[in-house]
N, CA and C atoms as a LAMMPS dump frame, in Angstrom:
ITEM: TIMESTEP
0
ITEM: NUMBER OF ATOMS
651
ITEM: BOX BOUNDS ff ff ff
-5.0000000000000000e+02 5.0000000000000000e+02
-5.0000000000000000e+02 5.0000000000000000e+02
-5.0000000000000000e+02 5.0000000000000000e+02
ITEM: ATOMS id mol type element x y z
1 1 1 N 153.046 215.853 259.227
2 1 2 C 152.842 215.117 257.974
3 1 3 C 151.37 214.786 257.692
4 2 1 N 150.544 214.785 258.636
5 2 2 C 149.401 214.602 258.429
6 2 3 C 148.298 215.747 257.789
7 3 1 N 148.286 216.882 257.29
8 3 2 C 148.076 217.628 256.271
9 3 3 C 148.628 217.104 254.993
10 4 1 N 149.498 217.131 255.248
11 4 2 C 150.631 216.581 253.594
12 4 3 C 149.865 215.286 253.252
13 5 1 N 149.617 214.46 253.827
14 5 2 C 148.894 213.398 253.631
15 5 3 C 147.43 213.08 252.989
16 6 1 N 146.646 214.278 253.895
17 6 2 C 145.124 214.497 253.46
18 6 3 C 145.108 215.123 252.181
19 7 1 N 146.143 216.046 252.114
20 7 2 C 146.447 216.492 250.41
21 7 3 C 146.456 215.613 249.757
22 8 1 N 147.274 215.321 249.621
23 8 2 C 148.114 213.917 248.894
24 8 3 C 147.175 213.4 248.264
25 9 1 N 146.47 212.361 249.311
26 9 2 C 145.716 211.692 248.801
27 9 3 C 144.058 212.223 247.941
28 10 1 N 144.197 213.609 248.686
29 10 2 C 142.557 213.943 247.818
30 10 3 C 143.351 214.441 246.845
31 11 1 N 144.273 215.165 246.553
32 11 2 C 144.892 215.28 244.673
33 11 3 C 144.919 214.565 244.011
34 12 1 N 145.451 213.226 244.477
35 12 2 C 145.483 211.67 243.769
36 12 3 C 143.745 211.217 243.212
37 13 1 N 143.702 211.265 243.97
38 13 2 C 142.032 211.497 243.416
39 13 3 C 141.447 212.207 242.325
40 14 1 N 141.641 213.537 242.983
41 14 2 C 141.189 214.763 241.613
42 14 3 C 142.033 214.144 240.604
43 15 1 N 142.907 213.895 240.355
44 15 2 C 144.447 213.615 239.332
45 15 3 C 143.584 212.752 238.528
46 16 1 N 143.082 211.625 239.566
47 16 2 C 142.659 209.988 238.829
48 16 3 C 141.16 210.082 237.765
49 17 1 N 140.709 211.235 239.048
50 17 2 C 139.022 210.816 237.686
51 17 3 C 138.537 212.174 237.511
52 18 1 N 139.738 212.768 237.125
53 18 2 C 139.743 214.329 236.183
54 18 3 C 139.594 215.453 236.585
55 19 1 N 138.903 215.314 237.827
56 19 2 C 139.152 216.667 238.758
57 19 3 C 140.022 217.757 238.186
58 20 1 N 140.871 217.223 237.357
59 20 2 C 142.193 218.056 237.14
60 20 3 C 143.374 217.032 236.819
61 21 1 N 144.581 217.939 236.39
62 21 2 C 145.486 216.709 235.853
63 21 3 C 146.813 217.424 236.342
64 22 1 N 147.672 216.286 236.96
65 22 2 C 149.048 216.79 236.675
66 22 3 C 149.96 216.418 235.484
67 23 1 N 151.149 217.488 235.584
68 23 2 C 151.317 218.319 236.329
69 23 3 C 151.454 220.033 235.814
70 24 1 N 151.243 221.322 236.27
71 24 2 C 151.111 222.425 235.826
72 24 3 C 152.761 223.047 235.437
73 25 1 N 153.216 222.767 234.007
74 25 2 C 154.133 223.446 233.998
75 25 3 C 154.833 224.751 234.078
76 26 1 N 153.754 225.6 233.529
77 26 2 C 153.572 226.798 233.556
78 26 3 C 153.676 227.526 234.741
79 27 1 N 153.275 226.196 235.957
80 27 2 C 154.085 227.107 237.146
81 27 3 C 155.099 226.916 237.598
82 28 1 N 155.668 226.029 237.295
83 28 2 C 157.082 225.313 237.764
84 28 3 C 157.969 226.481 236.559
85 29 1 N 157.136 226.701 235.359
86 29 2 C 158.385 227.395 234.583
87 29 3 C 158.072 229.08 235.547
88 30 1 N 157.757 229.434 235.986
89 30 2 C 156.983 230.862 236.816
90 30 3 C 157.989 230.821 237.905
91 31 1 N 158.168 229.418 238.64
92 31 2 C 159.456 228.996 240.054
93 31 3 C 160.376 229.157 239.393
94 32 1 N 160.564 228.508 238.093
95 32 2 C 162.325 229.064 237.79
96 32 3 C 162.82 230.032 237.41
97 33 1 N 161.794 230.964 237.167
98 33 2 C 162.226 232.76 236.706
99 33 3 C 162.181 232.836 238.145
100 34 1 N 161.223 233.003 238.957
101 34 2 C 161.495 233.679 240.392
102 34 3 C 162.488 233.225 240.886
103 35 1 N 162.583 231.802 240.985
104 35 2 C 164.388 231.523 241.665
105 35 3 C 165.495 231.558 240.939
106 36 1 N 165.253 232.025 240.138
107 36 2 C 166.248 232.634 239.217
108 36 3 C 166.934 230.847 238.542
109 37 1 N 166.253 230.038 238.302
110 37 2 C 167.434 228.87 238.226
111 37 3 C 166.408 228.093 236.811
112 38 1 N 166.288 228.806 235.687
113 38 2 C 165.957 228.5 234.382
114 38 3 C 166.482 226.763 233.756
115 39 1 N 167.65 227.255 234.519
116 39 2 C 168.325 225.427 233.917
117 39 3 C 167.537 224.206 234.265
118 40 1 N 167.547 224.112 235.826
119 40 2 C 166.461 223.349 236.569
120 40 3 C 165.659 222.313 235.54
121 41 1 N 165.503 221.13 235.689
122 41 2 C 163.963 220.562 235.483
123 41 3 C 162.865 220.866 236.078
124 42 1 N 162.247 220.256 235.232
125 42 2 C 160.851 220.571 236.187
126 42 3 C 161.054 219.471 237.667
127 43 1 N 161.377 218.217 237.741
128 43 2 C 161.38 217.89 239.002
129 43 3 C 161.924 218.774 240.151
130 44 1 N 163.39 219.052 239.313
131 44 2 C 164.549 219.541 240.411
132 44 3 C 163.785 220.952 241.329
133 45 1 N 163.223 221.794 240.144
134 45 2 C 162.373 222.981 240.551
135 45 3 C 161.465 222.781 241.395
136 46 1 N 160.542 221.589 240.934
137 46 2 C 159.562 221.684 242.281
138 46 3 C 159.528 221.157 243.776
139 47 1 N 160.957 220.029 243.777
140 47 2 C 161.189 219.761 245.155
141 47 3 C 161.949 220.703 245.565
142 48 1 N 162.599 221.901 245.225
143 48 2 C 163.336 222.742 245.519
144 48 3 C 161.804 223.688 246.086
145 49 1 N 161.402 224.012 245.378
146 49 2 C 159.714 224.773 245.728
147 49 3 C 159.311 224.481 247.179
148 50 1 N 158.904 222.706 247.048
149 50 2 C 158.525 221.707 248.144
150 50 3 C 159.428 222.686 249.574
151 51 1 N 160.674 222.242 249.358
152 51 2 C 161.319 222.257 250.48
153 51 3 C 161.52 223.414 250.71
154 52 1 N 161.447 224.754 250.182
155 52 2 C 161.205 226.003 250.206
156 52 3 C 160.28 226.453 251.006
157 53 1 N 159.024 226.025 250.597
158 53 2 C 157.473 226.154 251.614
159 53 3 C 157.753 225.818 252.538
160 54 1 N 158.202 224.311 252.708
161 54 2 C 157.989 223.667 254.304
162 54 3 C 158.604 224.109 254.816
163 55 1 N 159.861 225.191 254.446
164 55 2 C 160.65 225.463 255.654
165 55 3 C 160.973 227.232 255.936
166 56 1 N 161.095 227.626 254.608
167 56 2 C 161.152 229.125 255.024
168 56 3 C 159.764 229.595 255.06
169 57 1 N 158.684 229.46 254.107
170 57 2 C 157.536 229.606 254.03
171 57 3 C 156.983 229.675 255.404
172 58 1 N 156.938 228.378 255.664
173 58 2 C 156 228.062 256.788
174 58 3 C 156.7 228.836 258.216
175 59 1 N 158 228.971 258.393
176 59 2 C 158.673 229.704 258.786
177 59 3 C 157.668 230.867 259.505
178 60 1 N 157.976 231.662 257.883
179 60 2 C 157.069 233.09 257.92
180 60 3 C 155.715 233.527 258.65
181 61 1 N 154.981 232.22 257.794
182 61 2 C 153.834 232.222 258.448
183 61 3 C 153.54 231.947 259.965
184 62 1 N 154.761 231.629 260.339
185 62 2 C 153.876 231.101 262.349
186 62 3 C 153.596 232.29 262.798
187 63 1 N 154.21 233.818 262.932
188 63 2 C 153.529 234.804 263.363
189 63 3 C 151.95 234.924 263.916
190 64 1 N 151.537 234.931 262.084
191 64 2 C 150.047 235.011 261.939
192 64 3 C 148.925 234.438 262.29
193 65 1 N 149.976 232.39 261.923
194 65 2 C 149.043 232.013 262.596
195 65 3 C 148.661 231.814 264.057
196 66 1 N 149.88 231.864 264.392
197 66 2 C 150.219 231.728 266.322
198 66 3 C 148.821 232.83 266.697
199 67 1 N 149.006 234.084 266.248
200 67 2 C 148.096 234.539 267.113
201 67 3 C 146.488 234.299 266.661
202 68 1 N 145.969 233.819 265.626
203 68 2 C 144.729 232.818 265.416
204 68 3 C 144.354 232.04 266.058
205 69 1 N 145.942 230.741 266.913
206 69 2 C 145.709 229.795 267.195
207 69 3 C 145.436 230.017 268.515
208 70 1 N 146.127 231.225 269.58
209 70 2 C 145.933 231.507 270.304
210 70 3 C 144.75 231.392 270.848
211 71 1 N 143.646 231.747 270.136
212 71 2 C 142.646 232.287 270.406
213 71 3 C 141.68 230.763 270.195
214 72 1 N 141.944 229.988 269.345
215 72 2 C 140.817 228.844 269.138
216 72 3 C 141.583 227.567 270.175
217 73 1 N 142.489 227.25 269.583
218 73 2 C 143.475 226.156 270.235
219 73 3 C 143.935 226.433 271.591
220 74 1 N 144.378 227.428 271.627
221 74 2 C 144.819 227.992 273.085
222 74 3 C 144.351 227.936 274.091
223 75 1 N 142.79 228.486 273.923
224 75 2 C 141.911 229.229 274.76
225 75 3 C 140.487 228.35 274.627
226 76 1 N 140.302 228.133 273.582
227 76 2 C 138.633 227.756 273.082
228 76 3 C 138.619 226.567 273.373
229 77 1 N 139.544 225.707 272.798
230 77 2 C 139.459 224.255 273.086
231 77 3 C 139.346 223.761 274.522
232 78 1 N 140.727 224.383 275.098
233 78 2 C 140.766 223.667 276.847
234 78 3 C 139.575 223.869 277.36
235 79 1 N 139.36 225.179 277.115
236 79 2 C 137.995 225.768 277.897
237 79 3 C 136.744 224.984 277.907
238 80 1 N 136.537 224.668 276.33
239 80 2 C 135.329 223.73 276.206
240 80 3 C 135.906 222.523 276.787
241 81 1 N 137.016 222.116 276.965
242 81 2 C 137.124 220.616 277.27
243 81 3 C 136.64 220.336 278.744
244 82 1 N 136.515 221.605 279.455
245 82 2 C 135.974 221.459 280.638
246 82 3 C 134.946 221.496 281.122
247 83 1 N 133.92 221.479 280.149
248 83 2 C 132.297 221.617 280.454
249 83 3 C 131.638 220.603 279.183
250 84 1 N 132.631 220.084 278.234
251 84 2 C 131.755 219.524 277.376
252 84 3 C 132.405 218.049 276.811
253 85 1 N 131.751 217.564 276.378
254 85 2 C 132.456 216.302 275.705
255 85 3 C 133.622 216.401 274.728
256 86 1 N 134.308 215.244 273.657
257 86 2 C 135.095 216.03 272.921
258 86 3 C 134.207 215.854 271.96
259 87 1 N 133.285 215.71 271.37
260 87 2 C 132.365 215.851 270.205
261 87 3 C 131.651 217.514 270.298
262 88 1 N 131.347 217.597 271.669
263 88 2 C 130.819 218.813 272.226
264 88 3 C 131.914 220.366 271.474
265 89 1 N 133.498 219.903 271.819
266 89 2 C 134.409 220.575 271.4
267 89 3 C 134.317 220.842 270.329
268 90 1 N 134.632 219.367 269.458
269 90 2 C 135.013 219.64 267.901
270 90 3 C 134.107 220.338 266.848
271 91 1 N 133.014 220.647 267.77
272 91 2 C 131.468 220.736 266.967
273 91 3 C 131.514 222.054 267.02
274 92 1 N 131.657 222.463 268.455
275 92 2 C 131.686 224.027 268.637
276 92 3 C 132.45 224.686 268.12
277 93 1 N 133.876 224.253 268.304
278 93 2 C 135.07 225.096 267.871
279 93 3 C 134.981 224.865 266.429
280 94 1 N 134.657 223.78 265.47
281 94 2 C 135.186 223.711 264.468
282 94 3 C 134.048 224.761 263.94
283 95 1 N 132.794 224.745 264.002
284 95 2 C 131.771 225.46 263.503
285 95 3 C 132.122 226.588 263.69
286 96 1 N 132.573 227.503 264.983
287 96 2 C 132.75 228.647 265.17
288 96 3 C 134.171 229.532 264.612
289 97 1 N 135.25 228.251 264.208
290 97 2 C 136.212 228.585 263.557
291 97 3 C 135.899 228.785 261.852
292 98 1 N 134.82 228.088 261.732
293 98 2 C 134.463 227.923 260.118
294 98 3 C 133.825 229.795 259.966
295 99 1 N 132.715 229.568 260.943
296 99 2 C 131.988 230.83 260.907
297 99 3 C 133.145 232.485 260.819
298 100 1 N 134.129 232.195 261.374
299 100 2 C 134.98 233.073 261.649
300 100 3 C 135.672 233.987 260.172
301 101 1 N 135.015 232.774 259.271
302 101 2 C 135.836 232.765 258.095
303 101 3 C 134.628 233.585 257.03
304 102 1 N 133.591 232.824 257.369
305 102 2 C 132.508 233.23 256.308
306 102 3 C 132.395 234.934 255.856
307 103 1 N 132.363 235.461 256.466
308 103 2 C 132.342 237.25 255.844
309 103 3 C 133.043 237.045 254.812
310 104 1 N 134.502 236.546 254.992
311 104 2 C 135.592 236.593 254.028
312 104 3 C 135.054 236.352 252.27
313 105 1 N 134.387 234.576 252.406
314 105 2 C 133.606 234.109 251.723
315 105 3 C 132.511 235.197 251.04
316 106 1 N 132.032 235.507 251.955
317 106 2 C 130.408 236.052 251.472
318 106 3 C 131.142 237.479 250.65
319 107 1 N 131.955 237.981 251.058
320 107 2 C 132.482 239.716 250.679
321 107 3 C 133.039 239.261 249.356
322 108 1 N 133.376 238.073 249.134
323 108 2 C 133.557 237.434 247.69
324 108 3 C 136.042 238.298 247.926
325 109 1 N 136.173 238 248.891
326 109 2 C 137.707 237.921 249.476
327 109 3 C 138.302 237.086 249.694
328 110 1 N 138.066 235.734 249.996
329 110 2 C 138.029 234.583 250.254
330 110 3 C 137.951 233.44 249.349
331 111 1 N 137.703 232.732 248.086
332 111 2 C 136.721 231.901 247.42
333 111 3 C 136.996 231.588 246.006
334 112 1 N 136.755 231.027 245.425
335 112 2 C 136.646 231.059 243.866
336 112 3 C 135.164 231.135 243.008
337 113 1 N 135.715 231.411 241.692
338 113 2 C 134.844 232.353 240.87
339 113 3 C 133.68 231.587 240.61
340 114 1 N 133.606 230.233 240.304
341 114 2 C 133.226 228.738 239.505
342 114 3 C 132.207 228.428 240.19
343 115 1 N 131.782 228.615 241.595
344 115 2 C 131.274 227.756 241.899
345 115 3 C 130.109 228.466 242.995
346 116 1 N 129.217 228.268 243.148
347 116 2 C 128.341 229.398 244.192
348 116 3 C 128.702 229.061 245.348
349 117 1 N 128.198 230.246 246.265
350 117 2 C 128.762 230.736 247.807
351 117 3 C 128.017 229.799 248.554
352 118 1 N 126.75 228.731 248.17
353 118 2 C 126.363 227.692 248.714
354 118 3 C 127.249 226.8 249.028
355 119 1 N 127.747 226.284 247.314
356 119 2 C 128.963 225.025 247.58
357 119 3 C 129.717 225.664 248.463
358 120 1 N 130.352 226.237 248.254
359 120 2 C 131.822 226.475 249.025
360 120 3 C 131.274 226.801 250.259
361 121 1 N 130.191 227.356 250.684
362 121 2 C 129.675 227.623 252.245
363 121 3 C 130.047 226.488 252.858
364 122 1 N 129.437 225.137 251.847
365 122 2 C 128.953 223.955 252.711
366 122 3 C 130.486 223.141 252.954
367 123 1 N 131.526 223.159 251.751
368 123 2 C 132.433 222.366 251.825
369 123 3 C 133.296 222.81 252.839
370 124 1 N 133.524 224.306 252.783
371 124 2 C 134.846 225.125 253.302
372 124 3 C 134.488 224.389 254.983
373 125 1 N 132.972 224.642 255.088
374 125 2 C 132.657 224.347 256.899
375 125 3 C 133.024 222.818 257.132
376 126 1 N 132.66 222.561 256.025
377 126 2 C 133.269 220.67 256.173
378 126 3 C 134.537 220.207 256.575
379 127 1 N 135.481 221.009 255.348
380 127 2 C 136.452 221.079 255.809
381 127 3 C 137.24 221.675 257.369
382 128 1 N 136.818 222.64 257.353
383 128 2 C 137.238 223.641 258.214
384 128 3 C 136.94 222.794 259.501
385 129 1 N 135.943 222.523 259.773
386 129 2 C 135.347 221.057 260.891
387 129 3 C 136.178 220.49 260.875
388 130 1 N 136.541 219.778 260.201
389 130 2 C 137.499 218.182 260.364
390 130 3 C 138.602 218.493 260.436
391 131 1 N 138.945 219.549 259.88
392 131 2 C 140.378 220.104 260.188
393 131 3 C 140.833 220.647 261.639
394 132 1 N 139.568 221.254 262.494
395 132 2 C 139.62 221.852 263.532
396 132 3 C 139.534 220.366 264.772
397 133 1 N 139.07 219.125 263.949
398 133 2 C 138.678 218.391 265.262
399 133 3 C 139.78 217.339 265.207
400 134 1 N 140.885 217.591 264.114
401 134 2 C 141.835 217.17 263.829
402 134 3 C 143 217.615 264.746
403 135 1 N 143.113 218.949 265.055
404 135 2 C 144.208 219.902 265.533
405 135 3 C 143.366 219.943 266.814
406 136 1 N 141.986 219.982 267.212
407 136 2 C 141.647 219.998 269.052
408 136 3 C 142.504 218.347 269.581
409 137 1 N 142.504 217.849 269.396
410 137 2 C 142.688 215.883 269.213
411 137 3 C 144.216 216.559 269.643
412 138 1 N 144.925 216.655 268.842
413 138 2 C 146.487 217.302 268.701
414 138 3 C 147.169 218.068 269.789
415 139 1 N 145.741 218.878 270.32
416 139 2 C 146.195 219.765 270.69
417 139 3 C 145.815 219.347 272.608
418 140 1 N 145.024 218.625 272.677
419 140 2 C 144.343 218.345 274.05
420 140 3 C 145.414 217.222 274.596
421 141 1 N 145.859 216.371 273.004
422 141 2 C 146.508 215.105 273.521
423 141 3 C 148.366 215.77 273.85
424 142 1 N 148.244 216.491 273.227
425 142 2 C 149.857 217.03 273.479
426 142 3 C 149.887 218.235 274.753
427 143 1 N 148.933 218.571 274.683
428 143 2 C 148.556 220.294 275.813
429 143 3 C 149.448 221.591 275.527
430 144 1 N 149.919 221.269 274.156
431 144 2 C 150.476 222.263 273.734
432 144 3 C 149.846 223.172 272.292
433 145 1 N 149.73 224.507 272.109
434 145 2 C 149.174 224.869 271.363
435 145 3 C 150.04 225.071 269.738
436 146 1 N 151.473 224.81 270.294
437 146 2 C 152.243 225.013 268.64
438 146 3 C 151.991 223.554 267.805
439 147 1 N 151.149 222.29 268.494
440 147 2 C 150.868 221.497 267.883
441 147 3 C 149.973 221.973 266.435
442 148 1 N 149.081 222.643 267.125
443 148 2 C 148.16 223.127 266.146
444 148 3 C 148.538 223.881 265.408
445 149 1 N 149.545 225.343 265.786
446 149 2 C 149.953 226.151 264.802
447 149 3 C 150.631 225.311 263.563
448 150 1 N 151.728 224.36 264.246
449 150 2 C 152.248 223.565 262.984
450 150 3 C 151.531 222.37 262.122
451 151 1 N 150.323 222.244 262.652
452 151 2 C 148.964 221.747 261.683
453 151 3 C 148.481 222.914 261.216
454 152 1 N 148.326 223.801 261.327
455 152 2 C 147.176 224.632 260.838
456 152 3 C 148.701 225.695 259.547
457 153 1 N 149.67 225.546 259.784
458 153 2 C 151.011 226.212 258.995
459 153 3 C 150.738 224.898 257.648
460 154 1 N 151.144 223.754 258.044
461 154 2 C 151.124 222.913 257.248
462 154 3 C 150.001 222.364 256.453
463 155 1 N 149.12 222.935 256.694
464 155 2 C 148.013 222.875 256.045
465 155 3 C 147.965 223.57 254.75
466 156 1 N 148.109 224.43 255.469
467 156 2 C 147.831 226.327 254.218
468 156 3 C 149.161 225.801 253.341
469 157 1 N 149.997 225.778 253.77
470 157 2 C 151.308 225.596 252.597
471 157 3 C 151.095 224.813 251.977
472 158 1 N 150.922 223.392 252.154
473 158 2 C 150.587 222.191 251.181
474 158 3 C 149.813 222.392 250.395
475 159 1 N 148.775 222.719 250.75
476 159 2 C 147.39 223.013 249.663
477 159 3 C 147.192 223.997 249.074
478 160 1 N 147.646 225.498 249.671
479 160 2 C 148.144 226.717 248.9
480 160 3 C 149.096 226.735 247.69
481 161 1 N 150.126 225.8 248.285
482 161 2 C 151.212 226.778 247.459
483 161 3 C 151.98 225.605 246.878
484 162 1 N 151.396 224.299 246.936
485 162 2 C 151.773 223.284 246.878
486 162 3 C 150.747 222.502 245.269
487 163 1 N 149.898 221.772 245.911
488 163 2 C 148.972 220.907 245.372
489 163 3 C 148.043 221.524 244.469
490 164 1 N 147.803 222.703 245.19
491 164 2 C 146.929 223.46 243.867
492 164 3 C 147.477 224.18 242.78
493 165 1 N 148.722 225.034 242.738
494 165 2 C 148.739 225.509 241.801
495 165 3 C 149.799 224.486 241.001
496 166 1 N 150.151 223.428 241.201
497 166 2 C 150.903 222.252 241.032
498 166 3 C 149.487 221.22 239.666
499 167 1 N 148.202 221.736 240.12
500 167 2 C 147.511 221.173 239.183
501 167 3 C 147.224 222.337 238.227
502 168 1 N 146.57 221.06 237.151
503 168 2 C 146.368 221.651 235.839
504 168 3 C 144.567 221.765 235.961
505 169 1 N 144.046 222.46 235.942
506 169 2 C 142.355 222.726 236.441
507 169 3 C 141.784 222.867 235.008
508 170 1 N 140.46 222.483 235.083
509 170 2 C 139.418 222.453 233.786
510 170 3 C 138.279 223.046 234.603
511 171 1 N 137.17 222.854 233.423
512 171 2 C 135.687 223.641 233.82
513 171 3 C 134.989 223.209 235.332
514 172 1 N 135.906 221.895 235.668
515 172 2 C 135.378 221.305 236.614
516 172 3 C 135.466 221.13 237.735
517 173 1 N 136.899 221.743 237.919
518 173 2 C 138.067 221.262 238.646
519 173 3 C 137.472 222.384 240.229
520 174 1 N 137.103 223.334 240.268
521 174 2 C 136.581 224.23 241.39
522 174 3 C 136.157 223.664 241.869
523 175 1 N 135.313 222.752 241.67
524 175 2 C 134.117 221.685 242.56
525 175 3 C 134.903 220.527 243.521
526 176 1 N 136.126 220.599 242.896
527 176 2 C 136.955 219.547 243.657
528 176 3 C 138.079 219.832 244.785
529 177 1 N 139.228 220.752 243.955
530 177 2 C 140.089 220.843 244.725
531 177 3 C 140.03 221.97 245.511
532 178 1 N 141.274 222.337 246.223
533 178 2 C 141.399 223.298 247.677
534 178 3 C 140.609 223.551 248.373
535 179 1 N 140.113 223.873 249.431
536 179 2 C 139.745 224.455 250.537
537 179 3 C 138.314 224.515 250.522
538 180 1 N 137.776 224.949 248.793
539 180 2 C 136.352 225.363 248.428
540 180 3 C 135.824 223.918 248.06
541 181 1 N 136.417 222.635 247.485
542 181 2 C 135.995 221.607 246.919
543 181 3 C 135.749 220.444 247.735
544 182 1 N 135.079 219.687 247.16
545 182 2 C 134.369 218.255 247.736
546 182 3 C 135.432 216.992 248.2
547 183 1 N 136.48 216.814 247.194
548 183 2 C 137.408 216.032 247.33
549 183 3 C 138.25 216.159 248.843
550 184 1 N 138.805 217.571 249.134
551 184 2 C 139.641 217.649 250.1
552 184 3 C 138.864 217.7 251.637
553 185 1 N 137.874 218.439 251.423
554 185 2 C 136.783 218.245 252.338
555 185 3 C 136.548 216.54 253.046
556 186 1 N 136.08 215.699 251.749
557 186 2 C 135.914 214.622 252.195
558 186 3 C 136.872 213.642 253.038
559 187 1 N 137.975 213.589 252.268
560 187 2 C 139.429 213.047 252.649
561 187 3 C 139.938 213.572 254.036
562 188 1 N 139.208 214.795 254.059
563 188 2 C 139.673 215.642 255.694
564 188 3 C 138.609 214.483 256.679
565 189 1 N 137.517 214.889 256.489
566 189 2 C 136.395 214.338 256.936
567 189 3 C 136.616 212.633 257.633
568 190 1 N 137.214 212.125 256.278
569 190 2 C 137.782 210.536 257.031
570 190 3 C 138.615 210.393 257.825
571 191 1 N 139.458 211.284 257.862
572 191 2 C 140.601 211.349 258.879
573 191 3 C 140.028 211.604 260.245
574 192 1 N 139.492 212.97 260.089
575 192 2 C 138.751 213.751 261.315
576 192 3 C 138.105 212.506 262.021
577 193 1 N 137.17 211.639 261.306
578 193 2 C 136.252 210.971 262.193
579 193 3 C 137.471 209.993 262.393
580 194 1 N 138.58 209.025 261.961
581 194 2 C 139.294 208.394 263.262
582 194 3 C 140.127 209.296 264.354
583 195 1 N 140.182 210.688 264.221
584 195 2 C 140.585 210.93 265.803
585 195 3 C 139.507 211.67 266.53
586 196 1 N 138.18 211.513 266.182
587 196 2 C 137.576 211.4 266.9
588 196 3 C 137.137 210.925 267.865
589 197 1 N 137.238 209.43 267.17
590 197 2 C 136.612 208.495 267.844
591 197 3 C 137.757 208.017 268.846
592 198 1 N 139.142 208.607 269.04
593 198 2 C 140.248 208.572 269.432
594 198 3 C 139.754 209.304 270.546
595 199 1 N 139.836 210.55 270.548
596 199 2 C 139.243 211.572 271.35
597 199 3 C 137.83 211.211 272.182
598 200 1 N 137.2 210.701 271.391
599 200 2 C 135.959 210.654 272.655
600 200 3 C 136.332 209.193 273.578
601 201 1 N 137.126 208.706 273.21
602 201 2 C 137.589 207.516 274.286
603 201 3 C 138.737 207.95 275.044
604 202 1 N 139.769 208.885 274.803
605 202 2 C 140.316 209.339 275.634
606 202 3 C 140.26 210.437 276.416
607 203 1 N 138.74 211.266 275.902
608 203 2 C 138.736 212.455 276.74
609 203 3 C 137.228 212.052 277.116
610 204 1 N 136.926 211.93 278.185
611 204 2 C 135.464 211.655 278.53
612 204 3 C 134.907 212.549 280.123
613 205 1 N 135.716 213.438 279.734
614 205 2 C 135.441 214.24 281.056
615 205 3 C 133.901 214.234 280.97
616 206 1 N 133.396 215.246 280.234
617 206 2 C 132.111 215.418 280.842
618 206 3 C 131.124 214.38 280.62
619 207 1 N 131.033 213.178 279.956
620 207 2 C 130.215 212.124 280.136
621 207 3 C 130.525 211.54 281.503
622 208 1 N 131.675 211.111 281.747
623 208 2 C 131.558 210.758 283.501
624 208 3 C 130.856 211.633 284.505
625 209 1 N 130.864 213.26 283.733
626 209 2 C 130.432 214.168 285.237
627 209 3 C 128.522 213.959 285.059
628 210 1 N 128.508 213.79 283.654
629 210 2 C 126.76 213.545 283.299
630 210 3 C 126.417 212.2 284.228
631 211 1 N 127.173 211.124 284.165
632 211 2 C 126.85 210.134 284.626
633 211 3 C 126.678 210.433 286.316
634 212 1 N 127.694 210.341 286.797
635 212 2 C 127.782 210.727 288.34
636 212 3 C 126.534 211.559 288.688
637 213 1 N 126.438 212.756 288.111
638 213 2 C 125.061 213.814 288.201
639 213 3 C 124.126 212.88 287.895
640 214 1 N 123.817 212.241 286.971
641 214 2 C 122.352 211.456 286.783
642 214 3 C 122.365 210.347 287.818
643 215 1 N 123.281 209.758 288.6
644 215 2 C 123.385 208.313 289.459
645 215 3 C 123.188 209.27 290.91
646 216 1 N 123.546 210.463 290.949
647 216 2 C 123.325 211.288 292.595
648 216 3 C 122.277 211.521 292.519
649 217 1 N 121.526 211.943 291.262
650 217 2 C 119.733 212.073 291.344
651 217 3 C 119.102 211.378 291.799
């Protein structure tokens, strides 16, 4: 629930001081030709949508992401947790998970049209950071890696297929919402830094081994 949440609240935002407006009918009327169910309201349609994503959707997606997560969560995190602090972690992995992404960005595959490959360089890594030091936290405190897949599943669905095309966007609206914008970035960002500060009090491996090493000198 904690993706669903960081959404939530940075849409409420965009929603409040124009970012964009709900709600987009035009796609809810788009859900009821594809699900074939025209009668529908617009509510009935989009919690039917809702509960669609979260469950067959996201479903689909663990494949793909499992073997992503493999590789950062799985492997990257523990690994660093054993030579570095957890700030040391979240810094590395989240940066190097951001970086992982950028070609995508830069090849113009990745991104939206609105806004230059600066902004979105700077936000996507913002995001992508806080999101990553969100799911190491998750993932160190549980020692399991489907923690993260089902953060990193619930992420993409909410804000994919959910919150964004659920808004109604203006000239302005790129600068704010999904993945590329300032709003969701930030809202990630506040979260990220309380389990941080969670994390560096419960994981303090390598500041004790710094200490001990500097007190044997």
């Amino acid at each position: 629930m904690i993706p669903f949440a960081i959404a939530l609240v940075a849409y409420l935002i965009v929603w409040s001081f124009g970012g964009g407006d709900l709600y987009n009918s035009e796609f809810l009327a788009s859900k009821k030709q594809s699900y074939n169910l025209n009668e529908w309201n617009d509510l009935s349609i989009f919690l039917f949508h809702l509960f669609l994503v979260a469950s067959v959707s996201f479903i689909i997606s663990i494949p793909s992401i499992l073997g992503e997560e493999i590789g950062w969560r799985g492997l990257l995190v523990p690994e660093l947790s054993k030579v570095t602090t957890f700030t040391g972690v979240v810094l590395v992995s989240g940066v190097l998970w951001s970086a992982f992404h950028w070609p995508l960005i830069l090849l113009g595959l990745y991104w939206n049209n609105d806004t230059t490959i600066y902004y979105q360089l700077i936000f996507f890594t913002l995001f992508i950071t806080s999101t990553g030091t969100i799911m190491a936290y998750i993932r160190l405190k549980t020692g399991s890696v489907w923690t993260a897949v089902m953060y990193h599943g619930a992420s993409n669905i909410f804000i994919q297929k959910v919150f964004t095309p659920i808004t109604i966007t203006n000239e302005n609206s790129s600068y704010y919402i999904d993945e590329f914008g300032a709003i969701l970035a930030i809202v990630a960002t506040v979260v990220a830094f309380f389990f941080w500060r969670k994390g560096v009090k419960e994981f303090p491996l390598l500041t004790k081994k710094i200490s001990k090493y500097n007190s044997d000198k």
